[in-house]
C-alpha positions in Angstrom: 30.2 0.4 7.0 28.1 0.2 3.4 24.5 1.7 3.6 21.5 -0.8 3.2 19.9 -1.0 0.2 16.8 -1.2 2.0 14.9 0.4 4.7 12.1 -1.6 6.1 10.2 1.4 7.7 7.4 -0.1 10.5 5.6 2.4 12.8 4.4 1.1 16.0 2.1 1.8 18.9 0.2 -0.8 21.0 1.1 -3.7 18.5 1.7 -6.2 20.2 -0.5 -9.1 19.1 1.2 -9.1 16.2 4.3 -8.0 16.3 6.2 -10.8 16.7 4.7 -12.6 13.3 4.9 -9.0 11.3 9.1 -8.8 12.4 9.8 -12.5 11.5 8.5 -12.2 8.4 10.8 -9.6 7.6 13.8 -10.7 9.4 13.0 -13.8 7.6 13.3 -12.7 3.9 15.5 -14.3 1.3 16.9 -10.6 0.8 19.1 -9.5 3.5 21.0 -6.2 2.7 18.2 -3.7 4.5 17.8 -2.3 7.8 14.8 -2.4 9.8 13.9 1.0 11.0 10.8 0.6 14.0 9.3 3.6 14.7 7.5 3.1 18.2 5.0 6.0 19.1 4.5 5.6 22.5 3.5 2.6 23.3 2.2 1.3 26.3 1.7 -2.2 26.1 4.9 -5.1 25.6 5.5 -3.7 22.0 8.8 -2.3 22.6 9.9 -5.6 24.9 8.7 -7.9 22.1 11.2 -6.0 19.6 13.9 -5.9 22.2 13.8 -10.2 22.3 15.2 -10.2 18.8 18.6 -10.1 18.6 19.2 -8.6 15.2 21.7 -6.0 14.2 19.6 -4.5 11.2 17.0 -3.5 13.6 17.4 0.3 14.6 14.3 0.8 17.2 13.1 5.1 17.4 11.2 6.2 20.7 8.8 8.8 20.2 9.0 11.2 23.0 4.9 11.3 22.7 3.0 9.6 20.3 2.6 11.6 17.2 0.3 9.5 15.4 1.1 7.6 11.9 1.7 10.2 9.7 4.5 11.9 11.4 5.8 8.8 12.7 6.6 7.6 9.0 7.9 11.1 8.0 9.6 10.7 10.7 11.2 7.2 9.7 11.3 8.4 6.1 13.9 11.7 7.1 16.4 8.6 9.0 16.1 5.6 6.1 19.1 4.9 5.2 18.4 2.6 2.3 18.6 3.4 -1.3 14.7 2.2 -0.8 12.3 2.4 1.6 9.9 -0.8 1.9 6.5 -0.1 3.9 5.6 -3.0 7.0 2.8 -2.2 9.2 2.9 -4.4 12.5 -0.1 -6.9 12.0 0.6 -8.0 8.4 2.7 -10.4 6.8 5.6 -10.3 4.0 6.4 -13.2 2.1 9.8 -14.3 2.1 10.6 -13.5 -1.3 8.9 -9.9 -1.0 12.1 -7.8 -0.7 13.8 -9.8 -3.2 11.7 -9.5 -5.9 11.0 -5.3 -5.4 14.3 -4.6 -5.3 15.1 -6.9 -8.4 12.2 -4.9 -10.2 13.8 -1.2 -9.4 16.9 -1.9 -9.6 16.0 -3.1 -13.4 13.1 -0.9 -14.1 14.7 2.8 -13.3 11.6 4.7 -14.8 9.7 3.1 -12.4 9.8 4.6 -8.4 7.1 3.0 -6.7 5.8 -0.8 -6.4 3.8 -3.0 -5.1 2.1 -6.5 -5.0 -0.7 -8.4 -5.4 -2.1 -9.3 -1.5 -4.1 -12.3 0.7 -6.3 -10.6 3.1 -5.8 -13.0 6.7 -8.5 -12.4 9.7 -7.2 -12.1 12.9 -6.3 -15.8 13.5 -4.2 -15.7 10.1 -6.5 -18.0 7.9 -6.3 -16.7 4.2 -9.8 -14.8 3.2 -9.1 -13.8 0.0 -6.1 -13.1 -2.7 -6.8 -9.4 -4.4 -5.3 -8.7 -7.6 -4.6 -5.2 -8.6 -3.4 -3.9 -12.1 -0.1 -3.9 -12.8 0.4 -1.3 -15.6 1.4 2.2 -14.9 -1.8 2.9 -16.9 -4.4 1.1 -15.2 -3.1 2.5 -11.7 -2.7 5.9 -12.8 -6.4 5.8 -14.0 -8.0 4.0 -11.4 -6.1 6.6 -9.1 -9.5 8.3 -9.7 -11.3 5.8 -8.1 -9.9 4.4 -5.3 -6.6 3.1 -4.0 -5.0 0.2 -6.4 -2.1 -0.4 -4.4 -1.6 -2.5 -0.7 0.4 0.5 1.6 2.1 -2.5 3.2 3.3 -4.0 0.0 4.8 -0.8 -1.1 8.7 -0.3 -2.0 10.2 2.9 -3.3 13.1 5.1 -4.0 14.3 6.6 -0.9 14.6 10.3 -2.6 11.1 9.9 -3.6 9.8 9.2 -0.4 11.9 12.2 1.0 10.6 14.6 -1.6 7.1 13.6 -1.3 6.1 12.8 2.2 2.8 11.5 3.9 1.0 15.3 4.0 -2.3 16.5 4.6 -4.5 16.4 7.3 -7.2 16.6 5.3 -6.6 12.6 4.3 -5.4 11.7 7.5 -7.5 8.1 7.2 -6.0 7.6 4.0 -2.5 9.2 3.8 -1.2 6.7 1.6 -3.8 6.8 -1.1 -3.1 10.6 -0.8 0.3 10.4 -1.6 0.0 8.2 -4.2 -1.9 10.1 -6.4 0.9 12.8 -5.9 3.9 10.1 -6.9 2.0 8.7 -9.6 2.6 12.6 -11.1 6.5 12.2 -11.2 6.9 8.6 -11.3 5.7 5.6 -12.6 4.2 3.0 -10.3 3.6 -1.2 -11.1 2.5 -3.8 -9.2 4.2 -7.3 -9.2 1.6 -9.8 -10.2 2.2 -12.2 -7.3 1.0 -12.6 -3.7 3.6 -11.2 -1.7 2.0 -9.8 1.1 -0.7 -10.5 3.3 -3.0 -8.2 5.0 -4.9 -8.6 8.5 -8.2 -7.5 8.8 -9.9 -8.1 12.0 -12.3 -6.6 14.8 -10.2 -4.5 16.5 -8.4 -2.8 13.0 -11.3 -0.9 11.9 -13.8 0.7 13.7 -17.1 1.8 12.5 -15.4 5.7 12.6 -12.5 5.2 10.9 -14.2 3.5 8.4 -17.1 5.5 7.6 -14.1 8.6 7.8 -12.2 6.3 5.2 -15.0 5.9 3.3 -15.7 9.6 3.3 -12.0 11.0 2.6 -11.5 8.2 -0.5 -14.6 9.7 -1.9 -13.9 13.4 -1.9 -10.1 12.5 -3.2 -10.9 10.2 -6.3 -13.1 12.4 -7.5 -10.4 15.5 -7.4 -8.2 13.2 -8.6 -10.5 12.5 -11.5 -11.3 16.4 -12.1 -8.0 17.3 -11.9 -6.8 15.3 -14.6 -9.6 14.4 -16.8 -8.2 15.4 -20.2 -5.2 12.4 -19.4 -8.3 10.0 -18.2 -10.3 10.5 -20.9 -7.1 9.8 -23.5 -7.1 6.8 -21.0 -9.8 5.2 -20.8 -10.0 5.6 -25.0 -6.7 3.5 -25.0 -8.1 1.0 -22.2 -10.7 -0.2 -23.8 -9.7 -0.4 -27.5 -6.7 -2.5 -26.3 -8.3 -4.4 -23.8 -4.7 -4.3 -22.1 -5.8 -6.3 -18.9 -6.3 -10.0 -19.1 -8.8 -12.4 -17.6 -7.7 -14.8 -15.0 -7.5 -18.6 -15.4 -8.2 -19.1 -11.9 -12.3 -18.7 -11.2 -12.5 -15.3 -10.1 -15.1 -13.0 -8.2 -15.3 -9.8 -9.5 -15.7 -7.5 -6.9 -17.6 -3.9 -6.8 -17.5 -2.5 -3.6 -19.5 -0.2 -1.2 -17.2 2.7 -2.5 -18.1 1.9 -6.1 -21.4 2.4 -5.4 -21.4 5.5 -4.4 -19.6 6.8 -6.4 -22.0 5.2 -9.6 -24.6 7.0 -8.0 -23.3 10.3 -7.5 -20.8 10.3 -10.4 -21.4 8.4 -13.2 -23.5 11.4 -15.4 -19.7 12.2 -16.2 -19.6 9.5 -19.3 -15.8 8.6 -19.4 -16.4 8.1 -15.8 -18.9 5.7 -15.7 -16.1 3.8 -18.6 -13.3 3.9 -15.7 -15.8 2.4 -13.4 -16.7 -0.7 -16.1 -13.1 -0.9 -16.4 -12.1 -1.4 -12.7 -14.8 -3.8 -12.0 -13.5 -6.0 -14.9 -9.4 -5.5 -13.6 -9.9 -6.3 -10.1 -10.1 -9.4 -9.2 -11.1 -11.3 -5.8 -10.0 -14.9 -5.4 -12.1 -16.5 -2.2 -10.5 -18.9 0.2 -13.3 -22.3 0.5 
């Protein structure tokens, strides 16, 4: 039997609100050749039931003996992908039905490229679109704004399956944010787009983030961007130069919002006495773009 060419990797505890939604819209897609790899971590609810009803041979459900949290769970689902890729799907989101299609299309004709993503819709918790969020798509822009925060929707994400097994979710010191952590160490090997469409869509709701988990977010994105930043500030600088002399992004016909988050403003206020800084920060205010739902 022929390997997939991709593995849908979902990790899974106590997700059953949503499940059923977040596996149709894969088992849905107009690209078939992948297997779906569930990872369930122990849980204790009708998770596990829910993805038993589906009657799909491309789904290949892993128990967890004990639940070993997120980060080990996908290291775990990374070490058994099959797939020449491996496509990220968390339980309460959505994938368009032309997602799969159109990332593999783009590796499979973009080989210096190993990681990509999409543009997103955020949906509350009763699937009404909030807003569309576009990212930048140029290996450039991501790679610089790297630095800042995270310009890249985890759930959205394919890769190379070699990549993901060379460079798995890590450190415990970024457990909040492991895949904003592991970008910035792909983005040194690799390039990294984003397809300029809305692909995907991400739930935000009550019961997703608590006020811990954000406020630890919050903390962990702040102390990595600027490492990021310090780390490789001779290539930001040389950057940012090119950035803004080419004006490489583009304004949107659509009316747009621009959006400057809580995160930005801390780091303006504790960061921005480093000049080429406070540039990236003009820079990423101008490129990201938040479309509100009326």
């Amino acid at each position: 039997m022929n390997e997939p060419m991709v593995t849908v990797l979902m990790a899974v505890y106590n997700g059953e609100k949503f499940l059923k939604e977040a596996m149709e819209s894969i088992l849905t897609q107009t690209f078939t050749d992948f297997e779906f790899l569930i990872i369930n971590d122990g849980s204790t609810d009708n998770s596990v039931k829910i993805i038993e009803e589906f009657n799909d041979p491309r789904i290949r459900l892993i128990h967890n003996e004990k639940n070993l949290k997120l980060i080990a769970s996908l290291n775990k689902g990374i070490s058994l992908a099959k797939g020449k890729y491996i496509a990220r799907m968390d339980s309460d989101d959505i994938s368009m039905p032309d997602r799969l299609k159109k990332e593999v299309n783009f590796l499979e004709n973009s080989l210096e490229y190993g990681l990509v993503g999409t543009y997103y819709t955020v949906i509350d918790g009763e699937g009404v679109n909030q807003r569309n969020v576009s990212y930048p798509s140029s290996n450039d822009l991501i790679k610089l704004f790297l630095s800042l925060n995270c310009p890249l929707a985890h759930g959205s994400i394919m890769g190379r399956c070699e990549l993901f097994k060379q460079n798995l979710y890590g450190s415990k010191q970024y457990s909040a944010i492991e895949d904003y952590e592991l970008w910035t160490r792909i983005a040194k090997v690799t390039k990294i787009h984003n397809i300029p469409e809305y692909l995907f869509k991400y739930r935000v709701y009550g019961e997703s983030f608590s006020d811990t988990k954000t406020q630890l977010m919050y903390n962990q994105t702040l102390e990595l961007s600027k490492k990021a930043y310090k780390n490789n500030i001779k290539e930001y600088k040389k950057l940012i130069k090119e950035q803004f002399l080419e004006e490489s992004y583009t304004e949107e016909k659509e009316e747009v919002i621009e959006y400057v988050n809580e995160w930005l403003v801390s780091f303006v206020k504790r960061l921005l006495y480093v000049h080429e800084f406070g540039l990236a920060l003009k820079l990423y205010a101008k490129s990201i773009k938040i479309n509100k739902f009326k």
